[in-house]
PASEBA-1860 file (N, C-alpha, C; in nm, 3 decimals):
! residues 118
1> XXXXXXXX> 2.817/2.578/0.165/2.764/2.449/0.124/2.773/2.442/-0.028 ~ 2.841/2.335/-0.090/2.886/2.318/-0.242/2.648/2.280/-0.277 ~ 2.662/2.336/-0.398/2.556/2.318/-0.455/2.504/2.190/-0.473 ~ 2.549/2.048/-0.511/2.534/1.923/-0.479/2.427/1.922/-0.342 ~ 2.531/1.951/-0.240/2.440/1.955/-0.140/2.317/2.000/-0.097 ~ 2.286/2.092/-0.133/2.222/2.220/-0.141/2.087/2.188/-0.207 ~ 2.104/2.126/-0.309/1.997/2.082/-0.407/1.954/1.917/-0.335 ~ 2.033/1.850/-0.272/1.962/1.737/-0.203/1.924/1.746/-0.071
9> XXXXXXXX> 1.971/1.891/0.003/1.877/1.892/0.095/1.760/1.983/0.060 ~ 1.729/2.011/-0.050/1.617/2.063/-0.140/1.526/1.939/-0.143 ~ 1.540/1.911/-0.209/1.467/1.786/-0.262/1.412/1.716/-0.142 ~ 1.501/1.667/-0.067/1.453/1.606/0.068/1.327/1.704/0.136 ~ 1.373/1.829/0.170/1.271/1.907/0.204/1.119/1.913/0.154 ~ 1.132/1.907/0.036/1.043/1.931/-0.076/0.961/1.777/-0.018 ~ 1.027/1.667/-0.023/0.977/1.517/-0.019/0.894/1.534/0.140 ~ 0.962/1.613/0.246/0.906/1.562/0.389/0.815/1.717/0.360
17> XXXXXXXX> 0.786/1.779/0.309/0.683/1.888/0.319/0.571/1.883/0.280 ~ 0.578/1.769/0.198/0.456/1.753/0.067/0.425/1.592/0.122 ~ 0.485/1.534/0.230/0.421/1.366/0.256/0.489/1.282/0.180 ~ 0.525/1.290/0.098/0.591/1.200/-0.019/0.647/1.093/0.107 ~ 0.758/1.190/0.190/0.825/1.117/0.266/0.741/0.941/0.365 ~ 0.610/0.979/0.359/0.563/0.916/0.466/0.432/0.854/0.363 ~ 0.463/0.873/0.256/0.346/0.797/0.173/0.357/0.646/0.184 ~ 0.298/0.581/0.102/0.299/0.408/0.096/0.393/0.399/-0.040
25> XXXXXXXX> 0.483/0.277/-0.012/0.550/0.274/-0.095/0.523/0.119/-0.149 ~ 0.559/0.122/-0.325/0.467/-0.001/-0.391/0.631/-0.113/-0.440 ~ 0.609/-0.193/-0.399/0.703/-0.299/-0.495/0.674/-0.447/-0.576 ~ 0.732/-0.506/-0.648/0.710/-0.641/-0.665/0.706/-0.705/-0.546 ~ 0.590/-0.771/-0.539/0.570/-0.867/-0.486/0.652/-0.999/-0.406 ~ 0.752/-0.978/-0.322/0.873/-1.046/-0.293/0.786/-1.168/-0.262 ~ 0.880/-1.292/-0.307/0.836/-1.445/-0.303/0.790/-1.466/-0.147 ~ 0.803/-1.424/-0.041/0.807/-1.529/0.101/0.665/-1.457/0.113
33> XXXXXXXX> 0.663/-1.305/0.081/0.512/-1.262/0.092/0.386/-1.304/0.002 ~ 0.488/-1.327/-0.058/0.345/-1.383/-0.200/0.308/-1.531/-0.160 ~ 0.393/-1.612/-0.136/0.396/-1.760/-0.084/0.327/-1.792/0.022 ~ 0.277/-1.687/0.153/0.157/-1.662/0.206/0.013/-1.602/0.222 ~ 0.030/-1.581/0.069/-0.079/-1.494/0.063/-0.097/-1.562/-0.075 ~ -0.235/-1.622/-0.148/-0.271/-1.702/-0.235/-0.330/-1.607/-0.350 ~ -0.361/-1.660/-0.487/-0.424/-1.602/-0.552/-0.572/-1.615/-0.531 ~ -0.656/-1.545/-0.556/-0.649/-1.437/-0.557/-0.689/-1.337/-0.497
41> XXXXXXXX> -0.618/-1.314/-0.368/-0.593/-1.285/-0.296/-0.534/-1.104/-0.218 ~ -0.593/-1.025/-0.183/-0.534/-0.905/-0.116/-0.508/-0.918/0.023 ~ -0.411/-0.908/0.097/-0.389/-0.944/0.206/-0.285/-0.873/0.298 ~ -0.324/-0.832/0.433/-0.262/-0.771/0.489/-0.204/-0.788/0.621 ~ -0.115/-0.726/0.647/0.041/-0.790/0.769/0.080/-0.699/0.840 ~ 0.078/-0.702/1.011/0.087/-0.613/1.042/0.232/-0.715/1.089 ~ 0.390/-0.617/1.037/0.467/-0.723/1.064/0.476/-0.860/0.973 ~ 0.524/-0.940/1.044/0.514/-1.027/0.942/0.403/-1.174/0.934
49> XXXXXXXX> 0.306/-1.122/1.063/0.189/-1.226/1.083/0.051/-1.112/0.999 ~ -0.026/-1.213/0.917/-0.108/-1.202/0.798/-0.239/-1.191/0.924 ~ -0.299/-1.061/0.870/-0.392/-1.038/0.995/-0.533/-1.018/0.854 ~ -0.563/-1.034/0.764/-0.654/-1.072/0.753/-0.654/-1.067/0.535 ~ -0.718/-1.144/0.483/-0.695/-1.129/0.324/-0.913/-1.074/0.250 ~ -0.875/-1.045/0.197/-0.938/-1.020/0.099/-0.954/-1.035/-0.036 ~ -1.094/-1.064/-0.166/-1.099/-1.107/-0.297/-1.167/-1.031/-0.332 ~ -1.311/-0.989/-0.265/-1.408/-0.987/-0.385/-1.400/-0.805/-0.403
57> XXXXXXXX> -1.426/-0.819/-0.520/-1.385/-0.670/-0.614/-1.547/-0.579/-0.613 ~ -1.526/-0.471/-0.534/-1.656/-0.344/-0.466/-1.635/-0.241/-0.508 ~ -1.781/-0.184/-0.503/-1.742/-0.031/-0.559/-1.753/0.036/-0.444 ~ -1.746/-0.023/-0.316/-1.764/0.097/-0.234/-1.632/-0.008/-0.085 ~ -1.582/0.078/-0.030/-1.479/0.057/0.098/-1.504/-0.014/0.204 ~ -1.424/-0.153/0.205/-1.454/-0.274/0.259/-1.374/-0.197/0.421 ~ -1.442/-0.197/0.575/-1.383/-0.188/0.682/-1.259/-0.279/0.690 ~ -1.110/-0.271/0.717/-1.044/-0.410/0.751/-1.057/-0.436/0.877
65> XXXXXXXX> -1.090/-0.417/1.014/-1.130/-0.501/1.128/-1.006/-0.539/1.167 ~ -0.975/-0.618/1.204/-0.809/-0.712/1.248/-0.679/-0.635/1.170 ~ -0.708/-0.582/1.038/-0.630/-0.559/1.008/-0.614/-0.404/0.956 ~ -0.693/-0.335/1.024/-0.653/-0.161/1.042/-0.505/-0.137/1.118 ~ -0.476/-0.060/1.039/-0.287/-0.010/1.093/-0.221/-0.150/1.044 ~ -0.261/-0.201/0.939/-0.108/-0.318/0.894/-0.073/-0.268/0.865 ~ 0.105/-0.270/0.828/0.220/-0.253/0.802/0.249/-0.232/0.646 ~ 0.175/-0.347/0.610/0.202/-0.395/0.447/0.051/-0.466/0.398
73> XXXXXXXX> 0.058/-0.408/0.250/-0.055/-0.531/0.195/0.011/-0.628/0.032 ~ -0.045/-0.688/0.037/0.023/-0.789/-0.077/-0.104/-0.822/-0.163 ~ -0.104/-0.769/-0.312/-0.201/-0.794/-0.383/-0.146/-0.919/-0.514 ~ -0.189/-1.000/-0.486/-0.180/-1.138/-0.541/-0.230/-1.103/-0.735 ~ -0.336/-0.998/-0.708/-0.411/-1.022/-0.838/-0.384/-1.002/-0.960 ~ -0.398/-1.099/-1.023/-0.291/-1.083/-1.163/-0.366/-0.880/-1.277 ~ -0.487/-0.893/-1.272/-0.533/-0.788/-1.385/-0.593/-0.692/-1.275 ~ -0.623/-0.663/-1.141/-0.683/-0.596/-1.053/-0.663/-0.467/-0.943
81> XXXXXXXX> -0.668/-0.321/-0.956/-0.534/-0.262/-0.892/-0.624/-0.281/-0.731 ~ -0.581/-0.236/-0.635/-0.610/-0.175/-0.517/-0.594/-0.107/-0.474 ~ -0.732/-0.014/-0.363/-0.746/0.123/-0.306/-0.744/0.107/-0.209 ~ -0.643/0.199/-0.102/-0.627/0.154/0.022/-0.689/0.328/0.056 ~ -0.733/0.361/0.195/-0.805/0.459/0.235/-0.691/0.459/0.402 ~ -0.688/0.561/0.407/-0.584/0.623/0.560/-0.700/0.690/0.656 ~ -0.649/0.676/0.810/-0.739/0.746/0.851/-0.713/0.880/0.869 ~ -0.626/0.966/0.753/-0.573/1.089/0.717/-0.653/1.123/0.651
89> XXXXXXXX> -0.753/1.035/0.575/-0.858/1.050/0.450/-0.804/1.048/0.331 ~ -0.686/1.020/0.302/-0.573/1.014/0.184/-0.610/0.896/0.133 ~ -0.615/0.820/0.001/-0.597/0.723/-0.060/-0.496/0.658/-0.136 ~ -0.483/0.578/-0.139/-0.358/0.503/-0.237/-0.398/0.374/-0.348 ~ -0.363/0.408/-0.451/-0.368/0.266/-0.556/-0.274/0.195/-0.586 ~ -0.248/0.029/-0.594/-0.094/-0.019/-0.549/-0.175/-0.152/-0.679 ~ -0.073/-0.156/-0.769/-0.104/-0.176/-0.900/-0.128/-0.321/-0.878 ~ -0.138/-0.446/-0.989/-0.184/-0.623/-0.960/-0.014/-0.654/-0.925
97> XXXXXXXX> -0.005/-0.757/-0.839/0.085/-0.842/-0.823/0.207/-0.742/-0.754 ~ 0.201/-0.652/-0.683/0.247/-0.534/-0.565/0.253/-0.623/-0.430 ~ 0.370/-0.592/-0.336/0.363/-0.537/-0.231/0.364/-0.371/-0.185 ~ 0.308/-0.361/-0.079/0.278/-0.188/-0.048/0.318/-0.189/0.087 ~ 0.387/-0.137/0.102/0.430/-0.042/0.280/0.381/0.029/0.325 ~ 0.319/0.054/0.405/0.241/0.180/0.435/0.347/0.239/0.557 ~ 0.438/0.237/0.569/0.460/0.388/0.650/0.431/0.403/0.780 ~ 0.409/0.557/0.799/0.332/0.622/0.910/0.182/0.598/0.883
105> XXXXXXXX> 0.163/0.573/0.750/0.013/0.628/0.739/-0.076/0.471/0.805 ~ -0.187/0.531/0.853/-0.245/0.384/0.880/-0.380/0.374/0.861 ~ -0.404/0.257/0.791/-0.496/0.216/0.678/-0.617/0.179/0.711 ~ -0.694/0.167/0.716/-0.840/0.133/0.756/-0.972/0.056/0.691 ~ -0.944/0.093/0.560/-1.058/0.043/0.431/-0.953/-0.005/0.326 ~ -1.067/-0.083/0.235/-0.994/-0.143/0.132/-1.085/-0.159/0.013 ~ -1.042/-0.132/-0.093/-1.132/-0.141/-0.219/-1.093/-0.229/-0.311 ~ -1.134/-0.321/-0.367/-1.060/-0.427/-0.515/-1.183/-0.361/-0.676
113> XXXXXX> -1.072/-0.319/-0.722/-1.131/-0.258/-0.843/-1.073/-0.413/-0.950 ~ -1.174/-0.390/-1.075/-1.144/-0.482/-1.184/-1.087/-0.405/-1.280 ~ -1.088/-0.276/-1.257/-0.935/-0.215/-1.330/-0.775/-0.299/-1.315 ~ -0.741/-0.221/-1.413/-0.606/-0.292/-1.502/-0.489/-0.184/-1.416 ~ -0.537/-0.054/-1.456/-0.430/0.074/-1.371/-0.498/0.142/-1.283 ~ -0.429/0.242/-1.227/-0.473/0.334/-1.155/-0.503/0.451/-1.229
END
């Protein structure tokens, strides 16, 4: 096996050993998701039907109800990050104006901080 190889099935390994592989992954905010989901607004999709949104900013982990195991969440908020909680007990912070994937992992609670970062 030429070393190229060698070193990217390294890396890969390294990624599915440590979760990386199966973590939540964060992006801009794509227009058709943001365009259903309002400011200011956290909101989550299991798929592409919006199973329930959220605003107000807690210091302690909002249950989501309807929308435990969505797919994706879409945080509208321009200055505000969000804490998402797994029922792995793992957490995630997905910065203002994000879409987030969640994966395998599946989500349960939700936190809105008036923080800027994570």
């Amino acid at each position: 096996m030429n070393m190229r190889k060698h070193l990217a099935l390294s890396v890969a390994a390294v990624a599915v050993g440590s979760g990386l592989a199966f973590a939540p992954l964060a992006s801009a905010a794509p227009q058709s998701a943001a365009a259903s989901c309002s400011y200011p607004y956290v909101c989550f999709y299991k798929g592409s039907t919006k199973t329930g949104s959220f605003k107000d900013v807690t210091s302690g982990w909002q249950n989501l109800g309807g929308s435990k195991g969505a797919t994706k969440m879409v945080n509208t908020r321009d200055d505000d990050v969000v804490y998402t909680h797994f029922t792995n007990g793992k957490t995630y912070c997905s910065y203002p104006n994000t879409t987030t994937t969640f994966n395998s992992w599946v989500v349960d609670k939700v936190r809105i901080s008036s923080a800027s970062s994570c």
